[in-house]
PDB file of N, H, CA, C and O in Angstrom:
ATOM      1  N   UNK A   1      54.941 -33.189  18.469  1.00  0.00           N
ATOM      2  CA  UNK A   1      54.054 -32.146  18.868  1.00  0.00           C
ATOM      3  C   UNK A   1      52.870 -32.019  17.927  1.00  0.00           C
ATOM      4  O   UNK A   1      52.534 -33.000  17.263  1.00  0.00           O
ATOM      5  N   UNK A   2      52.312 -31.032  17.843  1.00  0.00           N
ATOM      6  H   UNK A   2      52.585 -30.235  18.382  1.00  0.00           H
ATOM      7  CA  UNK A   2      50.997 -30.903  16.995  1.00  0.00           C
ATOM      8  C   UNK A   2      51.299 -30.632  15.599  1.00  0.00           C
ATOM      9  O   UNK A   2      50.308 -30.454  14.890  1.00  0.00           O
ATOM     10  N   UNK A   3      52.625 -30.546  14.949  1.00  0.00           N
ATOM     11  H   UNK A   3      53.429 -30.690  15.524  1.00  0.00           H
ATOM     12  CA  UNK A   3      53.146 -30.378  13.451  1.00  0.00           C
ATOM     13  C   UNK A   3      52.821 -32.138  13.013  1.00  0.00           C
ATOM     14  O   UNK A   3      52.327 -32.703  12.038  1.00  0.00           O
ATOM     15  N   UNK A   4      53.378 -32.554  14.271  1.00  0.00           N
ATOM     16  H   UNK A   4      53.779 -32.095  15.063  1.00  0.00           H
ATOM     17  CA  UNK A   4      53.584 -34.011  13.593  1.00  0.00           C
ATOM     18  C   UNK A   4      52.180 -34.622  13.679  1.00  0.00           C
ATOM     19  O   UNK A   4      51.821 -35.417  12.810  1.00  0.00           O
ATOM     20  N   UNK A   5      51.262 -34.235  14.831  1.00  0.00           N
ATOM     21  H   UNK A   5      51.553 -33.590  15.537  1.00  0.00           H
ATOM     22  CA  UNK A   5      49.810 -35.083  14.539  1.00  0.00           C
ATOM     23  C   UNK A   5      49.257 -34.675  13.278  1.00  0.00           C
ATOM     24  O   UNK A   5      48.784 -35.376  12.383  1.00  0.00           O
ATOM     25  N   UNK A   6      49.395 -33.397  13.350  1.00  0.00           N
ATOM     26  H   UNK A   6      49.780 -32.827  14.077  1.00  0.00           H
ATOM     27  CA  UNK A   6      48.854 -32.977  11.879  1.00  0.00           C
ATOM     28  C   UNK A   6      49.263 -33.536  10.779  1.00  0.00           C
ATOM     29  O   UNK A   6      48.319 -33.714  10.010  1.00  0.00           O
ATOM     30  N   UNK A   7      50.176 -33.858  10.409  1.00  0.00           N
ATOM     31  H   UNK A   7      50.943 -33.713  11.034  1.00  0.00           H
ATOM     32  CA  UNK A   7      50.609 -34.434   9.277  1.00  0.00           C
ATOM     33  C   UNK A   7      50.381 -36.149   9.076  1.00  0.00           C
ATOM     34  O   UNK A   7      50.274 -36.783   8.027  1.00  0.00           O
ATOM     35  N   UNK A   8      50.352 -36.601  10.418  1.00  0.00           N
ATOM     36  H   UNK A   8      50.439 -36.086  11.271  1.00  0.00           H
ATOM     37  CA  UNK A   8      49.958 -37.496  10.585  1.00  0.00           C
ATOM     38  C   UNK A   8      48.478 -38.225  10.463  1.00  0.00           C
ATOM     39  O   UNK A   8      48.236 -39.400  10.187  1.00  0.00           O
ATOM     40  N   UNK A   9      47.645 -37.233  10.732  1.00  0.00           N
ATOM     41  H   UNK A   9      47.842 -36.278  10.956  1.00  0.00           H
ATOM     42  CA  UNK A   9      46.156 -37.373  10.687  1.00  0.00           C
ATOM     43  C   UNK A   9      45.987 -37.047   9.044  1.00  0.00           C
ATOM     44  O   UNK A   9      45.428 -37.742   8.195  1.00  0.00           O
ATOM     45  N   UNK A  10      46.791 -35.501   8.860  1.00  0.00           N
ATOM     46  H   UNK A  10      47.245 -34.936   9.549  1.00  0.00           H
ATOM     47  CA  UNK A  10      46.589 -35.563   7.113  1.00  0.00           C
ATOM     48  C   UNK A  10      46.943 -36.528   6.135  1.00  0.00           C
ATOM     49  O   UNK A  10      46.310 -36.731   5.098  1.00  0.00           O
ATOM     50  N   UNK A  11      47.914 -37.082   6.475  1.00  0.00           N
ATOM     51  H   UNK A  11      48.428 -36.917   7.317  1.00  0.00           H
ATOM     52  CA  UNK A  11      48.243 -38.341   5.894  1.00  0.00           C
ATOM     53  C   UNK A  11      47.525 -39.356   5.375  1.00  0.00           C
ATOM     54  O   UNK A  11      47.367 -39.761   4.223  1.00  0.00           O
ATOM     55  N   UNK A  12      46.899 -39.879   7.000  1.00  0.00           N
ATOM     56  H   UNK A  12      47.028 -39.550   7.935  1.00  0.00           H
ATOM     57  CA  UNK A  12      46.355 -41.118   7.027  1.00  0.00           C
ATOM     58  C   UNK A  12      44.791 -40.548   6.537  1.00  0.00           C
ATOM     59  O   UNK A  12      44.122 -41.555   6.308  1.00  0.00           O
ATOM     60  N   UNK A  13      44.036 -39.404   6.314  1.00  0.00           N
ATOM     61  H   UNK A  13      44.580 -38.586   6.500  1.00  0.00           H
ATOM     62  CA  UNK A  13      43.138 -39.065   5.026  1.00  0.00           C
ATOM     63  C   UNK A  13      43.555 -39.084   4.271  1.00  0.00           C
ATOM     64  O   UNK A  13      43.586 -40.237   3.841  1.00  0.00           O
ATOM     65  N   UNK A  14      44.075 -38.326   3.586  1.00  0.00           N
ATOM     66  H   UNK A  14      44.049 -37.389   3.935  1.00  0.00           H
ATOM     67  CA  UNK A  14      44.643 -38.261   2.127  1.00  0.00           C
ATOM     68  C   UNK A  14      44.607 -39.260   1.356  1.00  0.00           C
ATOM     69  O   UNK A  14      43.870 -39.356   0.375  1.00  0.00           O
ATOM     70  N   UNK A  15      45.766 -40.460   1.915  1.00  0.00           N
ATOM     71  H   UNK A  15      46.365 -40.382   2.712  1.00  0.00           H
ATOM     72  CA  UNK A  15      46.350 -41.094   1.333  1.00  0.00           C
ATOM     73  C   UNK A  15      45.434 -41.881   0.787  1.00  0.00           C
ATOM     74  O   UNK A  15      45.582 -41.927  -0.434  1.00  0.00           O
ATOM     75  N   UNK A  16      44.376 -42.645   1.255  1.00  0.00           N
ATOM     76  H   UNK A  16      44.256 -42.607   2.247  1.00  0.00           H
ATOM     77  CA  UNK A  16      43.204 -43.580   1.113  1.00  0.00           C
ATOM     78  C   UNK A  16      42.549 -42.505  -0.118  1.00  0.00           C
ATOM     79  O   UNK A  16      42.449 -42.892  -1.282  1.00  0.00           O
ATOM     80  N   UNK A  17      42.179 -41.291   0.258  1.00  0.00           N
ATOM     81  H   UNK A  17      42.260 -40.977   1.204  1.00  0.00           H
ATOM     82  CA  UNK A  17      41.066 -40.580  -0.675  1.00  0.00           C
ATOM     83  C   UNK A  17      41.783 -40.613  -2.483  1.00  0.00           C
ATOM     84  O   UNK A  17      41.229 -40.862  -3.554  1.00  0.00           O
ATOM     85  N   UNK A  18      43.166 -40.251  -2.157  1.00  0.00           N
ATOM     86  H   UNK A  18      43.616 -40.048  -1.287  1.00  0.00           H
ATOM     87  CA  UNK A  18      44.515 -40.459  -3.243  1.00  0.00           C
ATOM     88  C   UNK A  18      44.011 -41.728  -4.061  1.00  0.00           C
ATOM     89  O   UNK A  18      43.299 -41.652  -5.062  1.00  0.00           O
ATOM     90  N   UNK A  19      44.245 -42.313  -3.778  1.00  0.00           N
ATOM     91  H   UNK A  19      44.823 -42.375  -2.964  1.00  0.00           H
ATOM     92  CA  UNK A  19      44.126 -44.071  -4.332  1.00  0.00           C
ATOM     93  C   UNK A  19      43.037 -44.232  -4.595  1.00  0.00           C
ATOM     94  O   UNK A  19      43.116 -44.486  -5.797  1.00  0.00           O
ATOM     95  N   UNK A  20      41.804 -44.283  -4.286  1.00  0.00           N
ATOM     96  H   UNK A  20      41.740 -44.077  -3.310  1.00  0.00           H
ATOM     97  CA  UNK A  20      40.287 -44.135  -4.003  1.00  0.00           C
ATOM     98  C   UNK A  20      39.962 -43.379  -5.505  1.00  0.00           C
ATOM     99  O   UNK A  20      39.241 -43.956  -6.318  1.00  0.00           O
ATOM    100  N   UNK A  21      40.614 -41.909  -5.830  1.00  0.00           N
ATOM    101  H   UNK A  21      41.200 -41.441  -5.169  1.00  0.00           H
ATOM    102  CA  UNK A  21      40.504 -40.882  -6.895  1.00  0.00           C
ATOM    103  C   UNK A  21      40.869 -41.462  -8.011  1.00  0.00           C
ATOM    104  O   UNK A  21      40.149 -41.534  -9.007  1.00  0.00           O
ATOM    105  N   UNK A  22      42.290 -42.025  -7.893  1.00  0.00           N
ATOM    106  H   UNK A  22      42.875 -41.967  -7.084  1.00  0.00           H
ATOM    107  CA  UNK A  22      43.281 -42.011  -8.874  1.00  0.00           C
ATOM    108  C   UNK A  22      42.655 -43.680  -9.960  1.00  0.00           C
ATOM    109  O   UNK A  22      42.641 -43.792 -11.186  1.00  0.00           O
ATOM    110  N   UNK A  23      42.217 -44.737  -8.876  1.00  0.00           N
ATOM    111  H   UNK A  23      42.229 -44.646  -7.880  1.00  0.00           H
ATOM    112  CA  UNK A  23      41.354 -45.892  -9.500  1.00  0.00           C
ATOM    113  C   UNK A  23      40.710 -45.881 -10.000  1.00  0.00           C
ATOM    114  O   UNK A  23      40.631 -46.388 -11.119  1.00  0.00           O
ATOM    115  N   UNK A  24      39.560 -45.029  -9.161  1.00  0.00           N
ATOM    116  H   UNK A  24      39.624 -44.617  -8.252  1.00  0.00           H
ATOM    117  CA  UNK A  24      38.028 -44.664  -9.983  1.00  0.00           C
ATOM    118  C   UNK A  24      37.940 -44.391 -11.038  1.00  0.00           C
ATOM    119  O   UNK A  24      37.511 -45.096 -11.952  1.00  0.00           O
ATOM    120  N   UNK A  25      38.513 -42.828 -11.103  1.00  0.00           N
ATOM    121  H   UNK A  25      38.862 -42.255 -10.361  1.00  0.00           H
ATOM    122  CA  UNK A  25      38.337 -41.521 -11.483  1.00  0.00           C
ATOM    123  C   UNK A  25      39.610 -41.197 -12.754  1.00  0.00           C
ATOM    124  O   UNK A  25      39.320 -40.970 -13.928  1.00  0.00           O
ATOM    125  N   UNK A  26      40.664 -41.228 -12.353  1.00  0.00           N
ATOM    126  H   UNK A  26      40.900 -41.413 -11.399  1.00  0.00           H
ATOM    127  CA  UNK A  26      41.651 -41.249 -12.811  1.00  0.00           C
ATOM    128  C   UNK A  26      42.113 -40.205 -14.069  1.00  0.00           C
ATOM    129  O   UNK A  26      42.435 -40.443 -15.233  1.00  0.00           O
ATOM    130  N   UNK A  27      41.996 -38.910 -13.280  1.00  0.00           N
ATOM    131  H   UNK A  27      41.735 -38.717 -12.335  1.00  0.00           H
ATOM    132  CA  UNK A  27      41.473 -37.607 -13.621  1.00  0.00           C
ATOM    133  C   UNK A  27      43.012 -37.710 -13.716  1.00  0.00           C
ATOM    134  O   UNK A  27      43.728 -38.636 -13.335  1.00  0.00           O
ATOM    135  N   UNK A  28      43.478 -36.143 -14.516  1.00  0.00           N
ATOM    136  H   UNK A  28      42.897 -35.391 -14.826  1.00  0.00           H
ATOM    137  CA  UNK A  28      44.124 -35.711 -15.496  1.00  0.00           C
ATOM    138  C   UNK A  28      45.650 -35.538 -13.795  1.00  0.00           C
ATOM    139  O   UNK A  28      45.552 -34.868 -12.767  1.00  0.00           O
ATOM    140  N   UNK A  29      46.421 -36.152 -14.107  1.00  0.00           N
ATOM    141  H   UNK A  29      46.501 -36.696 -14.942  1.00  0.00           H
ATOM    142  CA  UNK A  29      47.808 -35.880 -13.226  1.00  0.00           C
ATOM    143  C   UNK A  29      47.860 -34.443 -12.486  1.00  0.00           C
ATOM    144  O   UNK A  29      48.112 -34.392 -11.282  1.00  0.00           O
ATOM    145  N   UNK A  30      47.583 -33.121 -13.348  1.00  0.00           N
ATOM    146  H   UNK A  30      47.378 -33.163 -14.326  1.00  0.00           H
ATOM    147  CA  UNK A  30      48.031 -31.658 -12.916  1.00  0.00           C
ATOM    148  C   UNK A  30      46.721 -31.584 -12.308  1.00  0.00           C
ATOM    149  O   UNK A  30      46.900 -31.318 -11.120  1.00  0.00           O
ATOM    150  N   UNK A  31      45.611 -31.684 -12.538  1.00  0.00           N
ATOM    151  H   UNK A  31      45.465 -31.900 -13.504  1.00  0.00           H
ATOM    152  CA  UNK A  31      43.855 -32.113 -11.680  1.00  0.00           C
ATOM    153  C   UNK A  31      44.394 -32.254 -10.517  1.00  0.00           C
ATOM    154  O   UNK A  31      44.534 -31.366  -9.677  1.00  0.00           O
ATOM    155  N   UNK A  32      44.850 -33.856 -10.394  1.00  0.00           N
ATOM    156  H   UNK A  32      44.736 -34.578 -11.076  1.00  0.00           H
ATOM    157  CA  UNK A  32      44.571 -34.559  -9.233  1.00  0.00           C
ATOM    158  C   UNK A  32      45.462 -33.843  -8.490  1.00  0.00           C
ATOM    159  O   UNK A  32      44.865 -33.476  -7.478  1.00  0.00           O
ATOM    160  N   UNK A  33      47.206 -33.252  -8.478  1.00  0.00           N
ATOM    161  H   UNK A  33      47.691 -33.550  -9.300  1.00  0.00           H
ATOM    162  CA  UNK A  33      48.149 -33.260  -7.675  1.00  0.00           C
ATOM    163  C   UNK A  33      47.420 -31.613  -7.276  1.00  0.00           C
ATOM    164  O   UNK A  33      47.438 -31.423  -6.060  1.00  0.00           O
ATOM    165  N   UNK A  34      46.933 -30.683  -7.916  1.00  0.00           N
ATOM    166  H   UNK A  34      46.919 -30.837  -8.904  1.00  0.00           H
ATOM    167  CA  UNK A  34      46.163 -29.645  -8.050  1.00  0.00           C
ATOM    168  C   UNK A  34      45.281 -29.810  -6.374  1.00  0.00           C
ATOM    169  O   UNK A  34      45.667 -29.214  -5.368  1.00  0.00           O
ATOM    170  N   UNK A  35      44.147 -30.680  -6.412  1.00  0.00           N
ATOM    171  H   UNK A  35      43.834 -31.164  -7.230  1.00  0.00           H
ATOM    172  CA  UNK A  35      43.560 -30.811  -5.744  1.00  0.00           C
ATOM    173  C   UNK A  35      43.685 -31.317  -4.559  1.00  0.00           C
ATOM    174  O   UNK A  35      43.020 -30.952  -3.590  1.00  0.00           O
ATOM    175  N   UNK A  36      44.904 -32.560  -4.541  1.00  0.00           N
ATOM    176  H   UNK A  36      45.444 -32.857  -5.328  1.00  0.00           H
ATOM    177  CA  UNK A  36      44.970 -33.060  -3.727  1.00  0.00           C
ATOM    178  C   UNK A  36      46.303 -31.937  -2.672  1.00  0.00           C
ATOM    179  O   UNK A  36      46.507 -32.020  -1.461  1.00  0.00           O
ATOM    180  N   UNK A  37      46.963 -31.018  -3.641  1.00  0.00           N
ATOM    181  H   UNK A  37      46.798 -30.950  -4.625  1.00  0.00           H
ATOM    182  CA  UNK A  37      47.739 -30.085  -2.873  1.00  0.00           C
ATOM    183  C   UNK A  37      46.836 -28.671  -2.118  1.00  0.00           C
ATOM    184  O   UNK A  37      47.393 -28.040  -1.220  1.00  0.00           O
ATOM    185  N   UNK A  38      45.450 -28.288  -2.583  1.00  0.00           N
ATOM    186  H   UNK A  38      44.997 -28.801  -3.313  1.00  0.00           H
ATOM    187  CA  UNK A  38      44.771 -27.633  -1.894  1.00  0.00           C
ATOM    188  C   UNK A  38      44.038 -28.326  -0.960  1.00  0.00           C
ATOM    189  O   UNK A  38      43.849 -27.637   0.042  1.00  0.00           O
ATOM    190  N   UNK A  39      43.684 -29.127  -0.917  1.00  0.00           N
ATOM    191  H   UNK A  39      43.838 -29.687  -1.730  1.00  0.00           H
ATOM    192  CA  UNK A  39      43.332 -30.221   0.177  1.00  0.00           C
ATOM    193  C   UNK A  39      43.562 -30.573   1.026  1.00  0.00           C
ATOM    194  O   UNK A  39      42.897 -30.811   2.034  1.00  0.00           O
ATOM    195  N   UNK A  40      45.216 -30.743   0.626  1.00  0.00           N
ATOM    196  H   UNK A  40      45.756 -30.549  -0.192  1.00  0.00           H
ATOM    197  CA  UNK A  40      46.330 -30.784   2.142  1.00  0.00           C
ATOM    198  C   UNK A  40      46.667 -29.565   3.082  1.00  0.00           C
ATOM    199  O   UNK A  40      46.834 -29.660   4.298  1.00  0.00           O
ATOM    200  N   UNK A  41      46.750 -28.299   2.273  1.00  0.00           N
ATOM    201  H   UNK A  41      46.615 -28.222   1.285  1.00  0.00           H
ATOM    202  CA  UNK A  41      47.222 -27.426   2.681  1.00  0.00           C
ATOM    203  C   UNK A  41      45.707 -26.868   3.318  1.00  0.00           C
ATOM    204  O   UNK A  41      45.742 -26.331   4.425  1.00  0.00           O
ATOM    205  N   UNK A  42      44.605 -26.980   2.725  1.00  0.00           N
ATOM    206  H   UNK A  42      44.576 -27.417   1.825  1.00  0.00           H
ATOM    207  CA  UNK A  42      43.281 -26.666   3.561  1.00  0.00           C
ATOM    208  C   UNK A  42      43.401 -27.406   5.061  1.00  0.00           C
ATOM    209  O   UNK A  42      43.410 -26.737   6.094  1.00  0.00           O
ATOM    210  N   UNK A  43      43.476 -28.621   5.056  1.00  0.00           N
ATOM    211  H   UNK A  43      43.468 -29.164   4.217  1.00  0.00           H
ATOM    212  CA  UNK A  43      42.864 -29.354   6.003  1.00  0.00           C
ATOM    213  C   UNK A  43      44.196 -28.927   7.021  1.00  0.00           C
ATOM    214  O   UNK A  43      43.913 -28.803   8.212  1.00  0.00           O
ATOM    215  N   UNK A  44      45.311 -28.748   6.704  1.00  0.00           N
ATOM    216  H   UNK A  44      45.541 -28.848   5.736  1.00  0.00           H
ATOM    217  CA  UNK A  44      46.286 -28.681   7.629  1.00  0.00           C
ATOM    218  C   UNK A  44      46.364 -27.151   8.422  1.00  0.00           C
ATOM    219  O   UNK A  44      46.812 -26.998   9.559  1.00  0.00           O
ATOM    220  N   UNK A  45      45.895 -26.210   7.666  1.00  0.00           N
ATOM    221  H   UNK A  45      45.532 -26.334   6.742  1.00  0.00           H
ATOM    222  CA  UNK A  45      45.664 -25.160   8.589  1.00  0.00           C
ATOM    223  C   UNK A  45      44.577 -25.451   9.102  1.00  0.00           C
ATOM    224  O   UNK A  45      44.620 -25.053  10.267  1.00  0.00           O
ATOM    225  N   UNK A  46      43.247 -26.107   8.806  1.00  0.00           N
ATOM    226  H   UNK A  46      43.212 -26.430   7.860  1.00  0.00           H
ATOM    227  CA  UNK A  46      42.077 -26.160  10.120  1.00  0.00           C
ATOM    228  C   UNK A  46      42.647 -27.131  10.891  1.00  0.00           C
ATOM    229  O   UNK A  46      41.898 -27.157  11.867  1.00  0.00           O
ATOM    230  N   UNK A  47      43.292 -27.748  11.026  1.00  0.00           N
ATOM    231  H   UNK A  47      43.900 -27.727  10.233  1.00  0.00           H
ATOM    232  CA  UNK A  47      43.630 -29.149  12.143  1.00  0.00           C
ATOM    233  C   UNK A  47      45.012 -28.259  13.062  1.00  0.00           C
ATOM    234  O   UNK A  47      44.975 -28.377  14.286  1.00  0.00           O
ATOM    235  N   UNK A  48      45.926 -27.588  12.581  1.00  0.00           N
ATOM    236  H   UNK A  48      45.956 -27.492  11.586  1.00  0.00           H
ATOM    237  CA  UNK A  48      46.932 -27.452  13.518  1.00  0.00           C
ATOM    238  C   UNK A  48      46.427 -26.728  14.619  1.00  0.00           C
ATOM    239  O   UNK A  48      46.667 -27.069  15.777  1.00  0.00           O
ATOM    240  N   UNK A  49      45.785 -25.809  14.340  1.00  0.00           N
ATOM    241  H   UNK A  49      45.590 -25.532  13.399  1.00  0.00           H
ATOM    242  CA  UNK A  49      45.752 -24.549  15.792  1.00  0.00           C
ATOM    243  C   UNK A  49      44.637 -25.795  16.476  1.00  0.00           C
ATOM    244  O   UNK A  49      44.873 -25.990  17.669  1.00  0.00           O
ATOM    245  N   UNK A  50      43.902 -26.338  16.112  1.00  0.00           N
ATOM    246  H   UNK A  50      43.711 -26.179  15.143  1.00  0.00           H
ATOM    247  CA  UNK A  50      43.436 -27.196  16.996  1.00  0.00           C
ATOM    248  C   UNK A  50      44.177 -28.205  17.760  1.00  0.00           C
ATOM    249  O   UNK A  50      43.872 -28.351  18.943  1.00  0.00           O
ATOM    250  N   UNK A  51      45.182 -28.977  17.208  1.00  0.00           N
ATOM    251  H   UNK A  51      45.430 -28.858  16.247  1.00  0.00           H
ATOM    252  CA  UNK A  51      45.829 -30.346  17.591  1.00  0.00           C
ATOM    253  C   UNK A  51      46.759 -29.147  18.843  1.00  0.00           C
ATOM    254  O   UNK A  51      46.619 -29.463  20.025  1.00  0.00           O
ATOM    255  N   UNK A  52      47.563 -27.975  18.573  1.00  0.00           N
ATOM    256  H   UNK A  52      47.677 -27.718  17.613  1.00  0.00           H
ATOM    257  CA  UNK A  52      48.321 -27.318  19.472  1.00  0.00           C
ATOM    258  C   UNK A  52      47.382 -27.098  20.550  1.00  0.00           C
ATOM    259  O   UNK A  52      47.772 -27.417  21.674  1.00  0.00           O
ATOM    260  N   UNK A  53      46.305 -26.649  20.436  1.00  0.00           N
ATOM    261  H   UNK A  53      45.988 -26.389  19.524  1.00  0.00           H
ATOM    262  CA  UNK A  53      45.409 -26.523  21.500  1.00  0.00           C
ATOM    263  C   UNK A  53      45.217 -27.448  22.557  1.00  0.00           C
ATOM    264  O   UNK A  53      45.240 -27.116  23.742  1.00  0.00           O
ATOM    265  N   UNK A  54      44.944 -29.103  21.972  1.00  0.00           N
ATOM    266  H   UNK A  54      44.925 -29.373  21.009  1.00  0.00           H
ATOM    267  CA  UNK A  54      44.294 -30.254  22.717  1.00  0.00           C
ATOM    268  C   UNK A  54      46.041 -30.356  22.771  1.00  0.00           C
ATOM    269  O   UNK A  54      46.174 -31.515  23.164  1.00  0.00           O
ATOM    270  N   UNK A  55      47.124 -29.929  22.640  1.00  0.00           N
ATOM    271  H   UNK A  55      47.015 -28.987  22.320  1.00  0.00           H
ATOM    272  CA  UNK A  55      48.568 -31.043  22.839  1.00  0.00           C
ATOM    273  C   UNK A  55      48.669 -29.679  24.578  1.00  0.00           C
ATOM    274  O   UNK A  55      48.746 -30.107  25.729  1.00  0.00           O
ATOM    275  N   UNK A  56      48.640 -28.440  24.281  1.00  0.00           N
ATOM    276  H   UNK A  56      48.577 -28.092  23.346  1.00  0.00           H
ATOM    277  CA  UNK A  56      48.565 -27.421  25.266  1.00  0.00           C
ATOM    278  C   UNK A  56      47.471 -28.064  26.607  1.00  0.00           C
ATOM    279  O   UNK A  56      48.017 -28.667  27.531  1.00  0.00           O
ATOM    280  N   UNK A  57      46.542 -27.952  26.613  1.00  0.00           N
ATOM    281  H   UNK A  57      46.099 -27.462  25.862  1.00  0.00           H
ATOM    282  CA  UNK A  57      45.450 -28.418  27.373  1.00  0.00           C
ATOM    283  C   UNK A  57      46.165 -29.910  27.885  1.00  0.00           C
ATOM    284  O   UNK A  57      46.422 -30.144  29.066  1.00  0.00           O
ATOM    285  N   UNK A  58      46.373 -30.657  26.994  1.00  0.00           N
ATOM    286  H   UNK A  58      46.164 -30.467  26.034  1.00  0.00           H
ATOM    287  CA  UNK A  58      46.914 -32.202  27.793  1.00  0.00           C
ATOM    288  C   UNK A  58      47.818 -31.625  28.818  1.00  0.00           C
ATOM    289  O   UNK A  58      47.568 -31.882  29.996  1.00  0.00           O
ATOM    290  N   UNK A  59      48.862 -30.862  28.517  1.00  0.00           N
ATOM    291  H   UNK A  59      49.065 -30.654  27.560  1.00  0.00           H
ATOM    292  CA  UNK A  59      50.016 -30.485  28.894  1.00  0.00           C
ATOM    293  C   UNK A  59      49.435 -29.870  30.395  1.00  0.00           C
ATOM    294  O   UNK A  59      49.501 -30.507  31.446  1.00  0.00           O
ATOM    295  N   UNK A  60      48.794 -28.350  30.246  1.00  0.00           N
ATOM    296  H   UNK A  60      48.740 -27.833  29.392  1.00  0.00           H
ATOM    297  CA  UNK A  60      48.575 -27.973  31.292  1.00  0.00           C
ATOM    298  C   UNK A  60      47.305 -28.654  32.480  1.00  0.00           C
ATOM    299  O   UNK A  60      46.876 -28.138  33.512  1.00  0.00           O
ATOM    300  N   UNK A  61      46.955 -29.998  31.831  1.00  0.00           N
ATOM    301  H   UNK A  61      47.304 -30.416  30.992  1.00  0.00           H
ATOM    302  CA  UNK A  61      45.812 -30.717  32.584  1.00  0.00           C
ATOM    303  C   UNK A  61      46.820 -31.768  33.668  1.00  0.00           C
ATOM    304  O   UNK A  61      46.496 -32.109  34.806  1.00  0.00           O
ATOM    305  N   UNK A  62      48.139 -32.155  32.920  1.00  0.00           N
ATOM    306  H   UNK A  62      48.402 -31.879  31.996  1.00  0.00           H
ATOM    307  CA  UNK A  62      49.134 -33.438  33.198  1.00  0.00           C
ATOM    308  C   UNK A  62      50.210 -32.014  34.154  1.00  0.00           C
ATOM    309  O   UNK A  62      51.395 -32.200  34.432  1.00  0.00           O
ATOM    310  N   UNK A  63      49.639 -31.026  34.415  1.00  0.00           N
ATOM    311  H   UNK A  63      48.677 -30.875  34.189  1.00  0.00           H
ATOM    312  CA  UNK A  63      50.680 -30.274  35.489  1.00  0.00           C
ATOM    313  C   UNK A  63      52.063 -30.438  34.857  1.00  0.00           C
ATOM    314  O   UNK A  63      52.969 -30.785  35.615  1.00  0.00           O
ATOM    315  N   UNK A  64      52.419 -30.180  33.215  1.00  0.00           N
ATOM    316  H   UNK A  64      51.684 -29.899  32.598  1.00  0.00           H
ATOM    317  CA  UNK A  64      53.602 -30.195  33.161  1.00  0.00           C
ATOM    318  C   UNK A  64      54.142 -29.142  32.964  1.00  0.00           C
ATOM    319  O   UNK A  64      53.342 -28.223  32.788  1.00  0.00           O
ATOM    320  N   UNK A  65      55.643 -28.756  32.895  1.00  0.00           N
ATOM    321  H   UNK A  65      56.293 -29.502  33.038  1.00  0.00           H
ATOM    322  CA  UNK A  65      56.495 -27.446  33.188  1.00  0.00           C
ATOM    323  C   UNK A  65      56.032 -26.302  32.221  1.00  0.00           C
ATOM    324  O   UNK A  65      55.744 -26.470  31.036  1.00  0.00           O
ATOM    325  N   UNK A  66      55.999 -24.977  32.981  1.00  0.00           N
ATOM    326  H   UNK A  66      56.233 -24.840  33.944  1.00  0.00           H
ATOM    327  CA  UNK A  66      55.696 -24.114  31.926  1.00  0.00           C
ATOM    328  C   UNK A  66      54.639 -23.231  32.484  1.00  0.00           C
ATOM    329  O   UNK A  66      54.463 -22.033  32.265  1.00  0.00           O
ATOM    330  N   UNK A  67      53.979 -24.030  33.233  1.00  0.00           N
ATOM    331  H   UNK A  67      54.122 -25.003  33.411  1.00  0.00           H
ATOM    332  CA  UNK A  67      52.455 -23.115  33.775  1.00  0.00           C
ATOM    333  C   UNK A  67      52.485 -23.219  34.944  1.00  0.00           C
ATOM    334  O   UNK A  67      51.340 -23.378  35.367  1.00  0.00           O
ATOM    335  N   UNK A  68      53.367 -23.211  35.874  1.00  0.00           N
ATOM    336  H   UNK A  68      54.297 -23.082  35.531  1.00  0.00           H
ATOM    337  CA  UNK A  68      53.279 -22.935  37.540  1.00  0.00           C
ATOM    338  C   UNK A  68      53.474 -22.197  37.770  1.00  0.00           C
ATOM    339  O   UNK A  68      53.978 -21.638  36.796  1.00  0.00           O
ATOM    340  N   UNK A  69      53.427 -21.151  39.132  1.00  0.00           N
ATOM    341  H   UNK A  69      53.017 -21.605  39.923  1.00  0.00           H
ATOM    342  CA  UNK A  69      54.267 -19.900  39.641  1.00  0.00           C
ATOM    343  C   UNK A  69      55.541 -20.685  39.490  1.00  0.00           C
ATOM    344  O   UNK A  69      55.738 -21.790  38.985  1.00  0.00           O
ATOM    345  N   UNK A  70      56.454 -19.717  40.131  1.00  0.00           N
ATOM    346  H   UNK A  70      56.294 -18.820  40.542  1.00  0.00           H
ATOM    347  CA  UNK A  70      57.604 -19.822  40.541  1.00  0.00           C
ATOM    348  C   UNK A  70      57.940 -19.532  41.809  1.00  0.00           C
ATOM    349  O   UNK A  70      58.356 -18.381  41.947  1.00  0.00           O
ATOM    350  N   UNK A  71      57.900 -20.193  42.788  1.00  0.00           N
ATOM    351  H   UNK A  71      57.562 -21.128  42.676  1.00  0.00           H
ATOM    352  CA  UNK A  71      57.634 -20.008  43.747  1.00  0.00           C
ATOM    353  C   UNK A  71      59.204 -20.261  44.779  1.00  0.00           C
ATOM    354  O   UNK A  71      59.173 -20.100  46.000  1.00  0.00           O
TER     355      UNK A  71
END
């Protein structure tokens, strides 16, 4: 569902920017895990209510259970 794109999309940023930091830069351990833990936790509240949104919308576009009368 949209827990898992999210983490999934956060991931596959992170992880590159991680490695990218840590080569270059190679700033102080409590820095980097510092930053890279407000980072995650930033980007993952702006991405979820969105990814639930577009996973909702697929859902009710693909006519699946949940949003019909009951007829």
């Amino acid at each position: 569902g949209p827990a898992y794109l999210t983490i999934l999309i956060v991931g596959h940023l992170m992880a590159p920017l991680l490695h990218v930091m840590f080569v270059n830069f190679r700033p102080d351990p409590l820095v980097l895990a510092t930053t890279f833990t407000i980072g995650c936790v930033g980007l993952s509240l702006y991405l979820l209510p969105r990814l639930k949104g577009a996973v909702v919308a697929f859902q009710w576009a693909r006519r699946m259970h949940g949003f019909g009368t009951a007829d």
